[in-house]
DSSP file (Angstrom, degrees, kcal/mol; ACC not computed):
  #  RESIDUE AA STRUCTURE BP1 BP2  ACC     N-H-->O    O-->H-N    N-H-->O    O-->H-N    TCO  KAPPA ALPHA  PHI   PSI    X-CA   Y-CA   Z-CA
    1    1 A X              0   0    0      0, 0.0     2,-0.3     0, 0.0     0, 0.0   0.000 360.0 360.0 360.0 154.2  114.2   56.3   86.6
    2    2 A X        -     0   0    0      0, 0.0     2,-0.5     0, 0.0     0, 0.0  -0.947 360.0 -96.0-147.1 133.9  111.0   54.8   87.5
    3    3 A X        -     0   0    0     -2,-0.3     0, 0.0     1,-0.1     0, 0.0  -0.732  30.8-161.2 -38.1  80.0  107.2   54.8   85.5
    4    4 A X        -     0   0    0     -2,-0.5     2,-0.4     1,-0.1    -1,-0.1  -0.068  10.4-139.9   5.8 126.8  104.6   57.4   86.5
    5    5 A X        -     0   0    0      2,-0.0     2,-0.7     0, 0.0    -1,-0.1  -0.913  17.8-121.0 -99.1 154.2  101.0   56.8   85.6
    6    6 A X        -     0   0    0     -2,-0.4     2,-0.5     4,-0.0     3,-0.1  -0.894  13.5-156.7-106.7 129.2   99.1   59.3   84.5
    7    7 A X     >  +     0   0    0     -2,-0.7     4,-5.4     1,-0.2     5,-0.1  -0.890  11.4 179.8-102.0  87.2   96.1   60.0   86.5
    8    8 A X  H  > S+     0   0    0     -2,-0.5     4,-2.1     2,-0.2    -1,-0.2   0.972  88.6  57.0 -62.8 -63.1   93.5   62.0   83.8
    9    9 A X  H  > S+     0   0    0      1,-0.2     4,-2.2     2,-0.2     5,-0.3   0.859 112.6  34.0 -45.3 -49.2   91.0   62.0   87.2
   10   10 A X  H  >>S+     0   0    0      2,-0.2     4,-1.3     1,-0.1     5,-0.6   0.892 119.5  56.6 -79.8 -41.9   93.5   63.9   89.6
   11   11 A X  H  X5S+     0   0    0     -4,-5.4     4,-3.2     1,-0.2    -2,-0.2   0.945 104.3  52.4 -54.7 -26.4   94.7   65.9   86.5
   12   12 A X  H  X5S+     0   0    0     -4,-2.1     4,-2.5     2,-0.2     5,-0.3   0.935 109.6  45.9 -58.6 -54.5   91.5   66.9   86.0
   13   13 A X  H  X5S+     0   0    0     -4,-2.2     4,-2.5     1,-0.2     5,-0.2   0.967 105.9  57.2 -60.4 -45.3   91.0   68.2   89.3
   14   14 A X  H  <5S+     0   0    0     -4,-1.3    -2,-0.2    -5,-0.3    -1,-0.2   1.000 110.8  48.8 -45.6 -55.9   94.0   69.9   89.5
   15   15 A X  H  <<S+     0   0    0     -4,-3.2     4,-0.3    -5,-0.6    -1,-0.2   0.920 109.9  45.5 -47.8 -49.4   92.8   71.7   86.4
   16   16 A X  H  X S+     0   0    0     -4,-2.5     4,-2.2    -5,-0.2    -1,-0.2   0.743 110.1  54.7 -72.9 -27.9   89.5   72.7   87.3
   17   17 A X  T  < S+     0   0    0     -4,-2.5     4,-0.2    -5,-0.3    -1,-0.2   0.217 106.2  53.0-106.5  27.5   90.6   73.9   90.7
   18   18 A X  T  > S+     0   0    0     -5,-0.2     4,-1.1     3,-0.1    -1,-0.2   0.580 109.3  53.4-128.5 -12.5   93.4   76.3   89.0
   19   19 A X  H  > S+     0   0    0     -4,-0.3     4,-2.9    -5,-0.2    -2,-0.2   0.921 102.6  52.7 -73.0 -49.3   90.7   77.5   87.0
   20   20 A X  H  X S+     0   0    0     -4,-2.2     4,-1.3     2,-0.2    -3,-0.1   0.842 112.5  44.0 -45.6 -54.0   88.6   78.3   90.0
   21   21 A X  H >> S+     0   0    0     -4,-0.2     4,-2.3     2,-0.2     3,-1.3   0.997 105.8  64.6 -88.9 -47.8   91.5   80.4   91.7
   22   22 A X  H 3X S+     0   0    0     -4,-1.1     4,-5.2     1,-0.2    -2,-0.2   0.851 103.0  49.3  19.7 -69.1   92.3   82.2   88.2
   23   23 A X  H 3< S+     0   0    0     -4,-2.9    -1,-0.2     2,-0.2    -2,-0.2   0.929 111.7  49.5 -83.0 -27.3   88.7   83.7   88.4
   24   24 A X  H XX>S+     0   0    0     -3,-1.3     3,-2.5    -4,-1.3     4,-1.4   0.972 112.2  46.8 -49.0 -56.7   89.3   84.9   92.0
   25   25 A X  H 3<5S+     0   0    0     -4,-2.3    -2,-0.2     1,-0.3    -3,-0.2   0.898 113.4  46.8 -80.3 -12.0   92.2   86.3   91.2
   26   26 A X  T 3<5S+     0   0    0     -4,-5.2    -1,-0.3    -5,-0.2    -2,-0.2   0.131 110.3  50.3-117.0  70.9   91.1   87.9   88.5
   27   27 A X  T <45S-     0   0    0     -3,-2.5    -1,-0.2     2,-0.1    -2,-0.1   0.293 111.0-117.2-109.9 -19.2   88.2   89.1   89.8
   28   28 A X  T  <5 +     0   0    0     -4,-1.4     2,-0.5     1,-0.2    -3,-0.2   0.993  68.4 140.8  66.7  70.0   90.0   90.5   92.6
   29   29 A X      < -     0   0    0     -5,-1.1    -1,-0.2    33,-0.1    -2,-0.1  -0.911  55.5-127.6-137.0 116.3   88.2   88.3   94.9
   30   30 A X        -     0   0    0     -2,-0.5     3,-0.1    -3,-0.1    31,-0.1  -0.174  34.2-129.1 -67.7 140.1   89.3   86.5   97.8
   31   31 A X        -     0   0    0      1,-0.1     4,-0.1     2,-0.1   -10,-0.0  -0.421  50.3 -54.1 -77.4 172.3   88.2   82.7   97.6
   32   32 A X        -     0   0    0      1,-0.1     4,-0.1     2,-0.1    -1,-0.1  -0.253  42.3-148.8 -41.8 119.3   86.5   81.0  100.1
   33   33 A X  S    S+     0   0    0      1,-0.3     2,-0.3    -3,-0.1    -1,-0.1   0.397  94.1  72.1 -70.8  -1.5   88.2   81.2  103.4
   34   34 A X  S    S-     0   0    0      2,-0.0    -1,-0.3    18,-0.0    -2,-0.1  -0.504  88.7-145.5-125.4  45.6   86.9   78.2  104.1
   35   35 A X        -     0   0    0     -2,-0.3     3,-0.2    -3,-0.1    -2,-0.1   0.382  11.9-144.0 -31.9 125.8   89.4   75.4  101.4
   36   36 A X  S    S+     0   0    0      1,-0.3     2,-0.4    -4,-0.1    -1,-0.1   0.804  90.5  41.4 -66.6 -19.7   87.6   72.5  100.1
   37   37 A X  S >  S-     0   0    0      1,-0.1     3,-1.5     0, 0.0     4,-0.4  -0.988  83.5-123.2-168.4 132.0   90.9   71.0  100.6
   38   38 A X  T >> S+     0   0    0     -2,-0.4     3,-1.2     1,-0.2     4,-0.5   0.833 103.4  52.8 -46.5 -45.9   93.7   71.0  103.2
   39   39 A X  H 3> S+     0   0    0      1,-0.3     4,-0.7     2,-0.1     3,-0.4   0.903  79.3  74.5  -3.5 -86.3   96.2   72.2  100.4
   40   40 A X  H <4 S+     0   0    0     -3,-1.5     3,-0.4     1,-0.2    -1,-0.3   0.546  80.5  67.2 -66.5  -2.6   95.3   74.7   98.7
   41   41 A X  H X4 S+     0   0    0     -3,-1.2     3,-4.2    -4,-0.4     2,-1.0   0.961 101.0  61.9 -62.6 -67.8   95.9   77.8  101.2
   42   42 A X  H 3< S+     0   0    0     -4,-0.5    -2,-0.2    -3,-0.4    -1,-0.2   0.589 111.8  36.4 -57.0 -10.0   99.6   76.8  100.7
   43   43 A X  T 3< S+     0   0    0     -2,-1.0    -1,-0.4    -4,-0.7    -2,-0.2   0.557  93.1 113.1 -79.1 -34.5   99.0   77.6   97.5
   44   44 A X    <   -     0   0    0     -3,-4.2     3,-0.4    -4,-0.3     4,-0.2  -0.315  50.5-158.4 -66.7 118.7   96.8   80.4   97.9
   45   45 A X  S    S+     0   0    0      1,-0.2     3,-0.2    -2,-0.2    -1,-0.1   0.753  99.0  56.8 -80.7   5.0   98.1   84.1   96.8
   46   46 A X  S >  S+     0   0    0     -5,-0.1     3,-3.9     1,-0.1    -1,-0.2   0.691  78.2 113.3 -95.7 -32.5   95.5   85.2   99.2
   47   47 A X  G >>  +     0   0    0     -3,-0.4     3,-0.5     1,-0.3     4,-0.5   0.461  69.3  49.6   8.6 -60.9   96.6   83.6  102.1
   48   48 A X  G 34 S+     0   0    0     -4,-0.2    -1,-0.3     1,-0.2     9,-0.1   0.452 106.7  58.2 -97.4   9.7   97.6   85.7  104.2
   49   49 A X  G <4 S+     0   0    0     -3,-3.9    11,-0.8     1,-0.1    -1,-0.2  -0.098  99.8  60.9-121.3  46.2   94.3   87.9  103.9
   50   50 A X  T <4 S-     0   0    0     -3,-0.5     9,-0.7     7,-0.4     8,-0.2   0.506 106.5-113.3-125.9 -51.2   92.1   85.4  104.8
   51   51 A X  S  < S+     0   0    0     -4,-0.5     7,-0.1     6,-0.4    -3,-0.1   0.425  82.7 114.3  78.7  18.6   92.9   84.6  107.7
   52   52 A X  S    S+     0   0    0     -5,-0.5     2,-0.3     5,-0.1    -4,-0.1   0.152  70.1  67.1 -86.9  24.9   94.1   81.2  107.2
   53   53 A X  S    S-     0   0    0      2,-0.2     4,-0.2     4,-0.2    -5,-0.1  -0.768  97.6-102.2-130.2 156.7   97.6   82.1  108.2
   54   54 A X  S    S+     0   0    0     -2,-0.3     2,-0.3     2,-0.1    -6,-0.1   0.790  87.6 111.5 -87.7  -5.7   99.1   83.0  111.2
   55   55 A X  S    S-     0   0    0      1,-0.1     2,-4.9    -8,-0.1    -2,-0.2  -0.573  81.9-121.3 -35.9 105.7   99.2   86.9  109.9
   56   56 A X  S    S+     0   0    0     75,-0.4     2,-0.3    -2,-0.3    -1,-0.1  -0.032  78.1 115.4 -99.9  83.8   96.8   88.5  112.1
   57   57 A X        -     0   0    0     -2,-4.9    -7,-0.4    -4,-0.2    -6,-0.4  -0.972  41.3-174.2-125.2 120.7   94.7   89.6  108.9
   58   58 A X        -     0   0    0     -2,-0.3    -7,-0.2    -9,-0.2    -8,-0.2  -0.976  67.7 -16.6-110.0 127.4   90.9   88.3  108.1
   59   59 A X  S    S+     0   0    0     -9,-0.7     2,-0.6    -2,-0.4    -9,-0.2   0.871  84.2 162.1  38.8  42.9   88.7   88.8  105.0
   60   60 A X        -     0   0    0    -11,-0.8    -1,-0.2    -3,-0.1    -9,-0.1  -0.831  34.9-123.5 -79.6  89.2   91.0   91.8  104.0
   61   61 A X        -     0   0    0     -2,-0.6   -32,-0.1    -3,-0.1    -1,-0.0   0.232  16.4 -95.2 -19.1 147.5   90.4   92.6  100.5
   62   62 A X  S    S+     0   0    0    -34,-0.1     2,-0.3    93,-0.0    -1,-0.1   0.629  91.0  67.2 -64.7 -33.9   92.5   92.7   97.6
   63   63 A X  S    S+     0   0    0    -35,-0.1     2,-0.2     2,-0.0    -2,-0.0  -0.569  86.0  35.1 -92.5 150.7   93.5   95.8   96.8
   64   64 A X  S    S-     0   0    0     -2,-0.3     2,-0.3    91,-0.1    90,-0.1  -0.519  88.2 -91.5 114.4 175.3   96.3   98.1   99.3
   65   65 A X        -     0   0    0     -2,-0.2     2,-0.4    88,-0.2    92,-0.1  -0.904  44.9 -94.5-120.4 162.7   99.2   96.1  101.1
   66   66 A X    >   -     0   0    0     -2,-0.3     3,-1.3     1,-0.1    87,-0.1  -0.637  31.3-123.5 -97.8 158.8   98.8   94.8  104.6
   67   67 A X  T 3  S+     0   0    0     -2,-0.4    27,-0.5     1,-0.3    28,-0.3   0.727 102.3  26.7 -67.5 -48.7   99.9   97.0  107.0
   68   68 A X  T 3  S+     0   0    0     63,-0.1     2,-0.4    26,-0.1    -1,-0.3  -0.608  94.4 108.3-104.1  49.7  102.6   94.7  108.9
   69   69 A X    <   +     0   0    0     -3,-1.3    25,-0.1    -2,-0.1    26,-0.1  -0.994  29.9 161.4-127.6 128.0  103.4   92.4  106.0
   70   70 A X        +     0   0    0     -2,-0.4     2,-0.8    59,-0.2    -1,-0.1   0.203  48.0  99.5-115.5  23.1  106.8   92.8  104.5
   71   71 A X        +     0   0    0      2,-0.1     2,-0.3     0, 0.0    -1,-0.2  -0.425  54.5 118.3-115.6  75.8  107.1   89.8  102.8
   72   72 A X        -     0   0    0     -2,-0.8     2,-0.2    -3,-0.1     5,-0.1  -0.921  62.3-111.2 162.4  97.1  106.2   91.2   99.4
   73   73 A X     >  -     0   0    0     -2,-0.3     4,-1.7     1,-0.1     5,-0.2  -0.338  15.6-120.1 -82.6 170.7  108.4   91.2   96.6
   74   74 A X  H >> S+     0   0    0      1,-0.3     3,-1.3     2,-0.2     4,-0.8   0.834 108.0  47.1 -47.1 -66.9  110.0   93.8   95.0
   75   75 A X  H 3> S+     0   0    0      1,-0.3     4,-1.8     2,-0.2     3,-0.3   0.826 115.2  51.6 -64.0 -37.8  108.9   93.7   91.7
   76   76 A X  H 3> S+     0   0    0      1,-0.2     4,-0.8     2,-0.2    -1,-0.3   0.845 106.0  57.0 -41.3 -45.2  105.3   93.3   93.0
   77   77 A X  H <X S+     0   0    0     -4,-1.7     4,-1.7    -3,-1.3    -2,-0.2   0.602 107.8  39.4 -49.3 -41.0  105.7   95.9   94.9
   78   78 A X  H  X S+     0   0    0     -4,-0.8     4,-1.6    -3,-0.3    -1,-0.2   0.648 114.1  59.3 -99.4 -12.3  106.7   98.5   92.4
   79   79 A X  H  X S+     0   0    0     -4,-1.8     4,-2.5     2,-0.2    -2,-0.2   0.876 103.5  50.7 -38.5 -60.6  104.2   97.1   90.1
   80   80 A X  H  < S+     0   0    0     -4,-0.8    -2,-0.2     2,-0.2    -3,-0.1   0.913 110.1  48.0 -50.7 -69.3  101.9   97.7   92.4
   81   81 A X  H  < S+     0   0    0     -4,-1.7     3,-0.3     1,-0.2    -1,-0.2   0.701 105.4  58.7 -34.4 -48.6  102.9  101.2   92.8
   82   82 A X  H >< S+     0   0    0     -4,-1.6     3,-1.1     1,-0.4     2,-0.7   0.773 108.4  41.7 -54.8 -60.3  103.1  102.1   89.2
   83   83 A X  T 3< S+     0   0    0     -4,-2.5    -1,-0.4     1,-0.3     0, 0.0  -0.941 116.5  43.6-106.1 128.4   99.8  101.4   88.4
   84   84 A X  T 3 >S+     0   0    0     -2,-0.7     5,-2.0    -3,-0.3    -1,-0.3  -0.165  79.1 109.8 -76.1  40.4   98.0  102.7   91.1
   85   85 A X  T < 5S+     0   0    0     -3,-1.1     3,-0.5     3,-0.2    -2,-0.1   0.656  72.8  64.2 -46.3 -46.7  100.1  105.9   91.2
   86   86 A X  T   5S+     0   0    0      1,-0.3    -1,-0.2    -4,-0.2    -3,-0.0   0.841  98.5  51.8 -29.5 -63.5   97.2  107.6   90.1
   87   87 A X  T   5S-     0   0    0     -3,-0.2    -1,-0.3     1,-0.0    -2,-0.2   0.403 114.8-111.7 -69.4 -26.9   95.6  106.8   92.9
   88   88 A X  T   5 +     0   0    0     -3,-0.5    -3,-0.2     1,-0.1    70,-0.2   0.506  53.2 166.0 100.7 -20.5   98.2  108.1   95.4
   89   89 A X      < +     0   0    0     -5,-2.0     2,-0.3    -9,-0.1    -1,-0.1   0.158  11.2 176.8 -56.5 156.7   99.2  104.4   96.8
   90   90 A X        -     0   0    0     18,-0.0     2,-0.4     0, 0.0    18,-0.2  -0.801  35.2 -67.0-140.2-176.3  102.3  105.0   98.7
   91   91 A X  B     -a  108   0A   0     16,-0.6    18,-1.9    -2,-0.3     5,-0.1  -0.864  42.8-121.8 -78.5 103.6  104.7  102.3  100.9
   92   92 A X     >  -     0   0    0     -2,-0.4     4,-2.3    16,-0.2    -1,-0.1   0.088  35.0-109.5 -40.2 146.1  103.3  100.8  104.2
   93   93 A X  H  > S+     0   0    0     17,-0.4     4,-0.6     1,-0.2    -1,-0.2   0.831 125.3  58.0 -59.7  -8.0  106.0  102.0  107.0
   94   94 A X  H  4 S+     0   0    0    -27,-0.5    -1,-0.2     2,-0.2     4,-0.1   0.891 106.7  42.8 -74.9 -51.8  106.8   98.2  107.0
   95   95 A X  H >> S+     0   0    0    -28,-0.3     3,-5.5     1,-0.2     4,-2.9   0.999 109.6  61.8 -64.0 -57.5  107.7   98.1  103.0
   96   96 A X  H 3< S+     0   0    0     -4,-2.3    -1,-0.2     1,-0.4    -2,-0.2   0.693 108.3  40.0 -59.6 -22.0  109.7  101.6  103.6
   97   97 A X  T 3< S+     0   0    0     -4,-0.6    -1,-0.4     1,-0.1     3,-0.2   0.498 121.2  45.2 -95.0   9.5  112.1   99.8  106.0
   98   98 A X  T <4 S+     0   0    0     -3,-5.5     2,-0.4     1,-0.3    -2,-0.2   0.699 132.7  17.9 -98.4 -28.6  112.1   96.7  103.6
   99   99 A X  S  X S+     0   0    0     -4,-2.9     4,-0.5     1,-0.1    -1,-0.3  -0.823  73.6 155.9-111.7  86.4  112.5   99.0  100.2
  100  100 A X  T  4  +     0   0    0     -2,-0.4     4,-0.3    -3,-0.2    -1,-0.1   0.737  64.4  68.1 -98.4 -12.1  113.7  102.2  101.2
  101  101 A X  T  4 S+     0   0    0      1,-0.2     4,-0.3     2,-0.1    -1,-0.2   0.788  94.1  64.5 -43.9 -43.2  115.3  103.3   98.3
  102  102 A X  T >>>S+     0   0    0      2,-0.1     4,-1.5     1,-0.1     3,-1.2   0.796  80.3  87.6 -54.8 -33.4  111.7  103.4   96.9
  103  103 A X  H >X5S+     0   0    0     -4,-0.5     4,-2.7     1,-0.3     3,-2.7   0.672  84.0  51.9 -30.0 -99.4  110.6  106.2   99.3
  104  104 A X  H 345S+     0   0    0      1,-0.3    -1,-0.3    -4,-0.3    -2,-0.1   0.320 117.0  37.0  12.8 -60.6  111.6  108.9   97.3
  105  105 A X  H <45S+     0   0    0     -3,-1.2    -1,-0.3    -4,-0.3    -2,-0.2   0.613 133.5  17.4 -51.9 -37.7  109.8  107.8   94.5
  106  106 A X  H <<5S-     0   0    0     -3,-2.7    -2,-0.2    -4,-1.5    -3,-0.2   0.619 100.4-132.0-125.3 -45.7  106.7  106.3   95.5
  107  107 A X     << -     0   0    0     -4,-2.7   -16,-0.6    -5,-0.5     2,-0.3  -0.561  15.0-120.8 114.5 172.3  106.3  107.9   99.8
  108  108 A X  B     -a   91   0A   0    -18,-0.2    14,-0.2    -2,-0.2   -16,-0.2  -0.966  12.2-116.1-133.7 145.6  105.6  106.2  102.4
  109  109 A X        -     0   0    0    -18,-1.9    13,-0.4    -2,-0.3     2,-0.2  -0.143  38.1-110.7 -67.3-171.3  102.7  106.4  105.1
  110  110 A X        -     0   0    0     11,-0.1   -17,-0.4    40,-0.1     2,-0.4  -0.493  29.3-109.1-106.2 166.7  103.6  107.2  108.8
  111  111 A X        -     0   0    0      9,-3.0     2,-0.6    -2,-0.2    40,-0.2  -0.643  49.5-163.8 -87.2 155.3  103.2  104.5  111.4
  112  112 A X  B     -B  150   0B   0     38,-0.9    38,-1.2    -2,-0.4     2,-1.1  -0.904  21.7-129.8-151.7 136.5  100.0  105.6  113.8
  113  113 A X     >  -     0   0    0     -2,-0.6     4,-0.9    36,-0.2    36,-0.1  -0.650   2.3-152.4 -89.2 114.6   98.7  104.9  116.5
  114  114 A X  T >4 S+     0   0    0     -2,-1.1     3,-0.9    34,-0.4    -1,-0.1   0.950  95.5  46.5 -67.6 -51.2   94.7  103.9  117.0
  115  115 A X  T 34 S+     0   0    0      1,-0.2    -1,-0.2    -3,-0.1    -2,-0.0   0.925 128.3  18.1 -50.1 -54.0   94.6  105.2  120.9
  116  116 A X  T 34 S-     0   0    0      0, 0.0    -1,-0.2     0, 0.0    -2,-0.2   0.052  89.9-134.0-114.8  28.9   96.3  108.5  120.8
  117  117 A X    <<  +     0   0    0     -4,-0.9    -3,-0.1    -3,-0.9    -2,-0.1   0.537  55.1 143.5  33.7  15.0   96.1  109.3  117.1
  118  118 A X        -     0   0    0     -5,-0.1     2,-0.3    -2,-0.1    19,-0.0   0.765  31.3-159.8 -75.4-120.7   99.8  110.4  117.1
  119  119 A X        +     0   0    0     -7,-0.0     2,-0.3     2,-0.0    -7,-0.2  -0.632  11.8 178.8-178.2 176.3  102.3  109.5  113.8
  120  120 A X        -     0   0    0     -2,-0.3    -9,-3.0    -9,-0.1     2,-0.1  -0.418  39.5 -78.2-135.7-179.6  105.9  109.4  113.3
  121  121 A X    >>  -     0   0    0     -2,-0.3     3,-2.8   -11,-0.2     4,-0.8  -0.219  31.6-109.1 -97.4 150.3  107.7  108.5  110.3
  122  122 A X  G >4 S+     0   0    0    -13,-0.4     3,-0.7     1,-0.3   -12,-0.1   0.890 116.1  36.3 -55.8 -33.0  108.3  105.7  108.7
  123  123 A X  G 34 S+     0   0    0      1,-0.2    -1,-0.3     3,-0.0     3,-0.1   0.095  97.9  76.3 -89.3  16.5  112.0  105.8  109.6
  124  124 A X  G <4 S+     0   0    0     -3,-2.8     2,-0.4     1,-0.1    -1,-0.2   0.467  87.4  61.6-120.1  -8.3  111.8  107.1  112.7
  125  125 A X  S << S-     0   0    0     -4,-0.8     2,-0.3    -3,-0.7    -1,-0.1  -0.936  71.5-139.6-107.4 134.7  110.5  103.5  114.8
  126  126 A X        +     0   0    0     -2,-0.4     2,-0.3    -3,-0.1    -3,-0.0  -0.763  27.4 176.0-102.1 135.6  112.4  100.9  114.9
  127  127 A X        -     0   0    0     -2,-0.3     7,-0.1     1,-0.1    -2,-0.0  -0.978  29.7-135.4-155.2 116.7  110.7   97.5  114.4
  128  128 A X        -     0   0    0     -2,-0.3    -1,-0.1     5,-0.1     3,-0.1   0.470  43.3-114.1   2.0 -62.0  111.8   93.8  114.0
  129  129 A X  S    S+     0   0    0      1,-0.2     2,-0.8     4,-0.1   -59,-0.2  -0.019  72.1 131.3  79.1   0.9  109.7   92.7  111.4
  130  130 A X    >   -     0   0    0      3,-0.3     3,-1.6     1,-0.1    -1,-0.2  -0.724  41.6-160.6 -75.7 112.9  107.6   90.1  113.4
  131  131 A X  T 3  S+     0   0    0     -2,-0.8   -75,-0.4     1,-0.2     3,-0.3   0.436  88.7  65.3 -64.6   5.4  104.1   90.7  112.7
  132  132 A X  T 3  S+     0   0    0      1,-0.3     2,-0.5   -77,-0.1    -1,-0.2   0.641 111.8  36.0 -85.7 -32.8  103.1   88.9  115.8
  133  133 A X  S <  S-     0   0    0     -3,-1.6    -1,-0.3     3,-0.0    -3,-0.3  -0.802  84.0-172.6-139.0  95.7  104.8   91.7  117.8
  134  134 A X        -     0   0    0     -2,-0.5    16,-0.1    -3,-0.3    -3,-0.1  -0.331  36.2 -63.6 -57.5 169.3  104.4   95.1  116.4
  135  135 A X        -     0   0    0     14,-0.3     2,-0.2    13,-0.2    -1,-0.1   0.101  50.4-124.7 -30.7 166.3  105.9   98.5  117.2
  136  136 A X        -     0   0    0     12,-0.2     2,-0.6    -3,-0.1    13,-0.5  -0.442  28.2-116.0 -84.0-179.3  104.9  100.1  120.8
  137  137 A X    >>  -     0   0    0     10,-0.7     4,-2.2     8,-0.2     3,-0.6  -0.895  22.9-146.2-114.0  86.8  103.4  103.4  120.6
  138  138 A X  H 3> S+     0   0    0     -2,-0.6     4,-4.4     1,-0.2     5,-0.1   0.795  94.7  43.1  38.3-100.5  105.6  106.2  122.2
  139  139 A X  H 34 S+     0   0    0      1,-0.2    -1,-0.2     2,-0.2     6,-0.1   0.921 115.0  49.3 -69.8 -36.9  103.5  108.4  123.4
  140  140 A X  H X> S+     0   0    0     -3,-0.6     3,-6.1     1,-0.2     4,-1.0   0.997 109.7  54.3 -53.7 -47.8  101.1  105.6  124.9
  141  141 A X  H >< S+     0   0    0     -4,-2.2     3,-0.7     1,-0.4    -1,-0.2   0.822 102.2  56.4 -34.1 -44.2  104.3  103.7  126.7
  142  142 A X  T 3< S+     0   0    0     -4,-4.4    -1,-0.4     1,-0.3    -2,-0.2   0.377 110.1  48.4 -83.1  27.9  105.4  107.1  128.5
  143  143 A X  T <4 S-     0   0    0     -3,-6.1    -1,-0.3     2,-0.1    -2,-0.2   0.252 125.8-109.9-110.3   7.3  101.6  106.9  130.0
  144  144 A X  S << S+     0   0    0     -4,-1.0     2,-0.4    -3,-0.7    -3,-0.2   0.874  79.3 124.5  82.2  33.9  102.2  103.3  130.9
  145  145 A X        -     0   0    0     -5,-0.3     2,-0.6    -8,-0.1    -1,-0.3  -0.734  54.9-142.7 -60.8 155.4   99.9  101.8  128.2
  146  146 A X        +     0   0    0     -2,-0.4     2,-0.2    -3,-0.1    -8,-0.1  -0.508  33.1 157.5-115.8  83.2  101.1   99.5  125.9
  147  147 A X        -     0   0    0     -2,-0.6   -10,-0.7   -10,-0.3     2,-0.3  -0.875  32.4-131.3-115.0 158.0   99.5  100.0  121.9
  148  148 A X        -     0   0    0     -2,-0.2   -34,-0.4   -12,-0.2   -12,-0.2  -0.828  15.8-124.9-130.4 128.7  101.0   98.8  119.0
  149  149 A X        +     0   0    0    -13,-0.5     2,-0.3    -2,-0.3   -14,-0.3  -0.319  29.6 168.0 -82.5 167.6  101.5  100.8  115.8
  150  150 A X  B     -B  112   0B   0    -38,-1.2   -38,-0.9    -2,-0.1     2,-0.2  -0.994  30.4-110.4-153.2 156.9  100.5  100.0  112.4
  151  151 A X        -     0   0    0     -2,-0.3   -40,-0.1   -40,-0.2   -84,-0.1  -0.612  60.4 -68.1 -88.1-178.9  100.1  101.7  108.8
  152  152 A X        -     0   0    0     -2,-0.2    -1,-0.2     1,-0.1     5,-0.1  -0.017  54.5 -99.5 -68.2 161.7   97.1  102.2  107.5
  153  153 A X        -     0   0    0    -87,-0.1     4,-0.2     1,-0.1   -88,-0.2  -0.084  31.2-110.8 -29.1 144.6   94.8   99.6  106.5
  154  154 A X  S    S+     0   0    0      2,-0.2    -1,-0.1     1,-0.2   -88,-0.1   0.683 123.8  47.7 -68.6 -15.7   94.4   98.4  102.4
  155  155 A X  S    S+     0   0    0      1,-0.1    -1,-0.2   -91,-0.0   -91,-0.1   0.776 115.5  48.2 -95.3 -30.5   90.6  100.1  102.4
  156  156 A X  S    S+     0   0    0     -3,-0.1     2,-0.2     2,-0.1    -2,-0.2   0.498 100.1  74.1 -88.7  -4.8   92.3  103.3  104.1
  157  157 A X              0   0    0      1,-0.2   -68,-0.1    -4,-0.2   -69,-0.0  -0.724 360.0 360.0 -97.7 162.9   95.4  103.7  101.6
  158  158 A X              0   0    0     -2,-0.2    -1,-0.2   -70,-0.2   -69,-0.1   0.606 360.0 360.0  95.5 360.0   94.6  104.9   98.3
């Protein structure tokens, strides 16, 4: 064992700046993309819609899931589901090969392609899970493009 001081001046910041992300999140507001201090993204529940992360997501708003992010936990997930049920939210094709029991229950979108507008089903592409290198597209490939599917967007679900 060894004697700690206690530092009222860093607790105090520490305090104030856990209030601060408090009222973003519930405000449903992303905080400043822009950290007063190298920290706090690692911290951040926003992180990865910010675009401080290597997810290639920027100033994506709070509500929806992001399209190629599986790393979402469960209980969040169905949380999620549950109360915006209402609403229609359903399982990015990403979540539906990470939950897939949930399908059934909740749906899932299709994977899509932005060039040729085409679909398939969530269970019908086979996909890694790196969000650096999503799916190919099919139908572009056999015309010798290369485009990468995605679900929809978080402003386009719902």
């Amino acid at each position: 064992m060894f004697p700690v001081t206690f530092d009222s001046g860093f607790w105090e910041t520490i305090v104030t700046w856990m209030e601060t992300q408090t009222e973003y999140e519930e405000n449903e507001e992303l905080p400043p993309s822009d950290p007063e201090r190298d920290w706090e993204c690692s911290y951040c529940s926003f992180r990865h819609r910010c675009g401080q992360t290597d997810t290639p997501y920027s100033d994506t708003g709070t509500d929806g899931f992001l399209p190629l992010f599986e790393e979402y936990d469960r209980k969040n997930v169905v949380e999620y589901l549950d109360a915006n049920s209402d609403a229609g939210a359903k399982l990015t094709p990403v979540l539906a090969q990470t939950y897939p029991d949930l399908v059934e229950h909740y749906g899932a979108y299709d994977w899509s392609c932005l060039r040729c507008t085409e679909t398939w089903a969530w269970d019908t592409v086979d996909w890694g899970g790196d969000p650096s290198n999503p799916p190919l597209c099919p139908a572009c490939a056999e015309d010798g493009e290369l485009m990468t599917l995605s679900g929809p967007e978080p402003e386009e679900q719902n």
